[in-house]
C-alpha positions in Angstrom: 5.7 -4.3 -2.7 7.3 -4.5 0.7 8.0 -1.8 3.3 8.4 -1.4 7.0 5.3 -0.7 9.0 7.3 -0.2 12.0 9.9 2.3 11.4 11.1 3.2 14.7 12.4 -0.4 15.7 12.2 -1.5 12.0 10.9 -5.5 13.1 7.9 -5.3 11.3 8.0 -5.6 7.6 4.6 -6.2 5.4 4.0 -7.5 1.5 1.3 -5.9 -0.1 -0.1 -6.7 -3.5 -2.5 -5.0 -5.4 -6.4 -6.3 -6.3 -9.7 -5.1 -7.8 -12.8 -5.2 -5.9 -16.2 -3.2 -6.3 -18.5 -2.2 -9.1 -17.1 -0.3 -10.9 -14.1 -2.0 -10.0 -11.3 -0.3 -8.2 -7.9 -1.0 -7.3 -6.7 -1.1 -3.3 -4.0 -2.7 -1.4 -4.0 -6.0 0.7 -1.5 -7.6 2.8 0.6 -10.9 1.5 3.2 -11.5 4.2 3.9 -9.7 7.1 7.4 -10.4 8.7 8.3 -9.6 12.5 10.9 -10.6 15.1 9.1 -11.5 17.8 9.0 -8.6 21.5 6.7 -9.9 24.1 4.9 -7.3 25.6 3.1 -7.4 29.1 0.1 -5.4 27.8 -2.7 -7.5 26.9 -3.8 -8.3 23.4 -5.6 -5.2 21.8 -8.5 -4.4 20.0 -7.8 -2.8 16.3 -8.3 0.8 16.4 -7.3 1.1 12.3 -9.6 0.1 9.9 -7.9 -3.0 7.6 -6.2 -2.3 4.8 -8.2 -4.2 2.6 -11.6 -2.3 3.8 -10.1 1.1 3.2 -10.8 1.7 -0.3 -13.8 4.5 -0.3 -16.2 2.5 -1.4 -19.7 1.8 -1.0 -18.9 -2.4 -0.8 -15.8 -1.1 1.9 -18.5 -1.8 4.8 -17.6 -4.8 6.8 -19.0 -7.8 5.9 -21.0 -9.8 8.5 -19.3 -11.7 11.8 -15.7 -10.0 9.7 -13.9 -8.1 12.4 -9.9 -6.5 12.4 -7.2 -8.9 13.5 -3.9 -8.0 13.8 -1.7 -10.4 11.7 1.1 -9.6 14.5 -0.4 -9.4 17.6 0.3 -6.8 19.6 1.1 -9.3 22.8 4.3 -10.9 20.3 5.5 -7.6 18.7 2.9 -6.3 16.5 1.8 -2.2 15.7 -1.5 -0.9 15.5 -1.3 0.0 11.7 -3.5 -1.0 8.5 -1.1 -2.9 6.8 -0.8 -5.0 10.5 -4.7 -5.4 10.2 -6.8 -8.1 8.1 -10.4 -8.7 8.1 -10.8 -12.1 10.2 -13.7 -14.0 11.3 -14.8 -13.4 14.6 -14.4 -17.1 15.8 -11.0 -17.4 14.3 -9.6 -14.1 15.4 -10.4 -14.8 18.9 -10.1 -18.7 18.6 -7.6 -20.4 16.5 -5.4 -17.7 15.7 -5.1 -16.6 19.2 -4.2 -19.9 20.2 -1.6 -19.7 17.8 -0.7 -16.5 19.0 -0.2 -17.5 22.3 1.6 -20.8 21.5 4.2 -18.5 20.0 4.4 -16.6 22.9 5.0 -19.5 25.3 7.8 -20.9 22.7 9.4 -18.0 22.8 13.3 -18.1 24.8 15.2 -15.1 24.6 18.3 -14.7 23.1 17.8 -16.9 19.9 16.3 -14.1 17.5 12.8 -15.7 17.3 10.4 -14.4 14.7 7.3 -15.0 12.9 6.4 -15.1 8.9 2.4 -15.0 8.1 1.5 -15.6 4.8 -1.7 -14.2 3.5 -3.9 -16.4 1.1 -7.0 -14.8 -1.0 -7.2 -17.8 -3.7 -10.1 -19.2 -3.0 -11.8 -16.1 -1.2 -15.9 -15.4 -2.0 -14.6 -11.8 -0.9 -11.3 -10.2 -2.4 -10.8 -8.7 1.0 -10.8 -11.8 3.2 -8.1 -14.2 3.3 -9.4 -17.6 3.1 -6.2 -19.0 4.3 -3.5 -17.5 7.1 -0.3 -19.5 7.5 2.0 -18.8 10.5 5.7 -20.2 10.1 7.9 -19.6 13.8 11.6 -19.3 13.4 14.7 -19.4 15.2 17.8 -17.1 14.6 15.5 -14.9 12.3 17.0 -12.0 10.7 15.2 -9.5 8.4 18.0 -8.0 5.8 17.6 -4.2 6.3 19.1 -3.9 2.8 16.9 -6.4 0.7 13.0 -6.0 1.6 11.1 -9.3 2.1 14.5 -11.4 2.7 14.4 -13.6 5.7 16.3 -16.1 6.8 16.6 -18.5 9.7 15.6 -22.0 10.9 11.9 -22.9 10.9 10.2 -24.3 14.1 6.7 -24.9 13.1 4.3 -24.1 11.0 0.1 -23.4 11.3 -2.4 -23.2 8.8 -5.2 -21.6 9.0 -8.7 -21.4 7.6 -10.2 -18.2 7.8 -14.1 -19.1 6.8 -17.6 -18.6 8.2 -19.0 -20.4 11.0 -22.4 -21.9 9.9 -25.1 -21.3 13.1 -25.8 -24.4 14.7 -29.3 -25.9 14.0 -31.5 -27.9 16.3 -34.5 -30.6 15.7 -37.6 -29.3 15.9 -40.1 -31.7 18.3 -43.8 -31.4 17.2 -44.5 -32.0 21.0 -42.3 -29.6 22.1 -43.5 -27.1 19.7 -46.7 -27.7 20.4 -46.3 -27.4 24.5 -44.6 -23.9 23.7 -47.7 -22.6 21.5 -49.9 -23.4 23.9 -48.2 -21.8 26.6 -47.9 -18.6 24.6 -51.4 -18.7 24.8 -51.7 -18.0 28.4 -49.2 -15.1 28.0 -51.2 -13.9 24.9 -54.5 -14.2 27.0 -53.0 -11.6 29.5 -51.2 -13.6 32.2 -47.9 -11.8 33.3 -45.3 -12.5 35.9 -47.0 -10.2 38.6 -49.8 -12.7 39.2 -47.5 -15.6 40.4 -45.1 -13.4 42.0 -46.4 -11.1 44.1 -43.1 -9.2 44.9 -42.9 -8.0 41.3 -45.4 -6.0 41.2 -43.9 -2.6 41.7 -40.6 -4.2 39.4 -42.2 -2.5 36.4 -42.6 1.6 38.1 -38.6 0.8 39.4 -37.2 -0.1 36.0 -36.9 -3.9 37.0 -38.9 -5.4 34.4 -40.4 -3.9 31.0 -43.6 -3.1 29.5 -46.1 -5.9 29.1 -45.9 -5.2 25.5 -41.7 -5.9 25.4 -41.5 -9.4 27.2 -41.0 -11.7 24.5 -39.4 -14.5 26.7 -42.1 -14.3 29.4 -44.0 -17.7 28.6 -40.5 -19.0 30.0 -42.1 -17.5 33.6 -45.3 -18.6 33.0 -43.7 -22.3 33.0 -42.0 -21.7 35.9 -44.5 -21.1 38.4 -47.1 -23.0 36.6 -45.7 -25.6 35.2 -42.4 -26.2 36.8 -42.2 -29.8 36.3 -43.0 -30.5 32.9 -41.6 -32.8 30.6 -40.7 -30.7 27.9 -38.2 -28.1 29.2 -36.3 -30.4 31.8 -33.5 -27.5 31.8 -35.8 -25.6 34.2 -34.7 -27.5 37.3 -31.8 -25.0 38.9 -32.6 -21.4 37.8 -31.8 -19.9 40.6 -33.4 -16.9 42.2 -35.3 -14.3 40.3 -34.6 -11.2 41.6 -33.1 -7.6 40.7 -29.7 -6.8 39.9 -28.7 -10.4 38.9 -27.1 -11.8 35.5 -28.8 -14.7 34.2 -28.0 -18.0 34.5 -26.5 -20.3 32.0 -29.9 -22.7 32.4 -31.6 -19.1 31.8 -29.7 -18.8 28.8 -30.0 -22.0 27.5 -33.9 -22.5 27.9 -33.9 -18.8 26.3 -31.9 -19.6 23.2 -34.0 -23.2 22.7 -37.3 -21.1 23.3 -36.1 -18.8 20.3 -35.5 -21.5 17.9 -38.3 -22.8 18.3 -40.8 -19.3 18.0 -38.8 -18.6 14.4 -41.0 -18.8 10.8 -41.0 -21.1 8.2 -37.1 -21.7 7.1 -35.2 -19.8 10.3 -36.7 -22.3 12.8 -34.4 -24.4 14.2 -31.6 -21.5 14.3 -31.0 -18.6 16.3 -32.1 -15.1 15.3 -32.3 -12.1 17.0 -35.7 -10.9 17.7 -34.3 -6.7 18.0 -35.9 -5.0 15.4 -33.0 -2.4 14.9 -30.4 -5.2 15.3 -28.1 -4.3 11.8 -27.2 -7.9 11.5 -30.5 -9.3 11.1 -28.9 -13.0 10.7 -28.4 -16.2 12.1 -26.4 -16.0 15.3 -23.3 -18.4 16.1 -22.1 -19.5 19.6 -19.1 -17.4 19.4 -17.8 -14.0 21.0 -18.3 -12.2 17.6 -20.5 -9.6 16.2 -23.2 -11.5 15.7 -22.7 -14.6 18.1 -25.9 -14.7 20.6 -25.7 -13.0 23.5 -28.8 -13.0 26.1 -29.4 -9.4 27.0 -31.1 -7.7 29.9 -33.5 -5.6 28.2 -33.7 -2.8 31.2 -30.3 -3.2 32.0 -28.9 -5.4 34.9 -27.3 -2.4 36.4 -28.8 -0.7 38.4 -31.6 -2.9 38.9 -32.9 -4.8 35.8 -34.2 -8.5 37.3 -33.1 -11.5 35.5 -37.1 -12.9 35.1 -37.0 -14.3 31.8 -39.8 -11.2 31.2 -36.9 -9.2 30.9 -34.7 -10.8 28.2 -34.0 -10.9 24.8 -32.1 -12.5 22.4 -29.7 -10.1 20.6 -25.9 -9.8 18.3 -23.0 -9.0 20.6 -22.7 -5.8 18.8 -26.1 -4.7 18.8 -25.7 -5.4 22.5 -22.3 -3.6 22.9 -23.8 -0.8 21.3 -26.6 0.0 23.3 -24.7 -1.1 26.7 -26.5 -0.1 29.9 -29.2 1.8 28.1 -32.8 0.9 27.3 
């Protein structure tokens, strides 16, 4: 079935095609192809506000479905509305990886005054999830016309084409070193024994009545200070050469978050070790995190919040989802 999405202009036309999905099973729409001539605009690409077509069906399964957010199969930056039918669940890393790229390759190609215009094909085949495409293909064409009188016919000489695979990222996994391990247990034990930052640094002792550092009981990357002013030079963590200062008010540093994410590979049980989890109780994910600006890619958080004063001492981080993070922004 094919029908503008973009009435006032009439440049955007989308496929949709019926399929079942749920228990009981019910019937919603999902987008095929989606057809547009191609208008720059200088406003930059846009986060979906509409819910995709293919998660609006009422249904208990409609919730999305982890490291899934919208992408707009026109972006808005090449000509592209803000509607459902415009809107597909895409993988984080693809959304704002490959198909951007694509996106903006598009974008650079474009020269004005030949009609240019972009087909997208939508491919569920070989989907887990009805909803999902596993498979995105974008054709670019010159001289592109859309036949006002005969939905879904488009002519006009093809440029290039880009296929693309819309599947999960598996999290990265790391060795495990027994002697590694080992040295990290045994510093815990310090921590565990009642050492805290305050003891080596003097100057943050008053951090915790000024919000700059949390509760003793909430520091569950402090053995990472413990090695730093007591064991600076070992030979386990080499990384913890070039911190930096440790002081309020400051973001952490990519060693920071580096040693952070290692330390939190290694402190996981039985068959998460070796990935990277978040450690937030009331995180909704609850999964492995990926190395991507997603939902649930890792992001190293300030637990009291950099601003106003949070310190970047590894006392005061945690390991937590981008969203879970987003959610609870510059709040406790």
């Amino acid at each position: 079935m094919w029908d503008w999405i973009d009435h006032r202009t009439k440049e955007v036309l989308v496929e949709t095609e019926r399929f079942c999905h749920g228990v009981p099973p019910s019937f919603r729409l999902r987008p095929k192809t989606v057809v547009s001539l191609i208008r720059l605009k200088r406003s930059p690409r846009k986060q979906a506000k509409n819910l995709p077509l293919a998660l609006n069906g009422g249904h208990v399964l409609d919730g999305r479905p982890t490291n899934i957010e919208g992408g707009h199969v026109i972006g808005i930056a090449i000509g592209g509305v803000d509607e459902q039918e415009n809107v597909v669940p895409m993988y984080g890393h693809v959304n704002r990886g490959t198909f951007a790229t694509v996106e903006n390759q598009i974008a650079s190609a474009y020269l004005a005054g030949q009609s240019m215009g972009v087909s997208i094909s939508l491919d569920y085949t070989t989907s887990p999830d009805g909803r999902i495409p596993n498979t995105i293909s974008v054709t670019l064409m010159r001289d592109m016309t859309i036949d006002p009188n005969v939905l879904g016919r488009v002519t006009g000489t093809e440029i290039s084409v880009n296929n693309i695979s819309n599947a999960p990222q598996q999290a990265a996994r790391i060795a495990i070193d027994p002697h590694v391990e080992d040295y990290l247990q045994r510093v815990q034990q310090h921590v565990d024994a009642g050492w805290v930052i305050e003891q080596s640094a003097p100057a943050t002792r008053s951090w915790v009545a000024q919000n700059k550092l949390p509760p003793v009981s909430n520091r569950p990357y402090a053995l990472l200070d413990w090695i730093l002013f007591n064991d600076p030079g070992n030979a386990h963590l080499p990384m913890l050469t070039g911190i930096g200062t440790i002081e309020p008010g400051r973001p952490f540093t990519d060693r920071q978050r580096e040693l952070i994410q290692l330390v939190n590979r290694y402190r996981q049980a039985g068959e998460k070790k070796g990935e990277c989890w978040s450690d937030v109780a009331e995180d909704p994910s609850q999964c492995a995190l990926i190395q991507v600006g997603t939902d649930t890619g890792i992001e190293v958080d300030h637990i009291l919040p950099m601003r106003p004063v949070g310190s970047n001492a590894f006392s005061n981080a945690q390991i937590t989802s981008a969203g879970y993070n987003r959610s609870k922004s510059n709040t406790t």
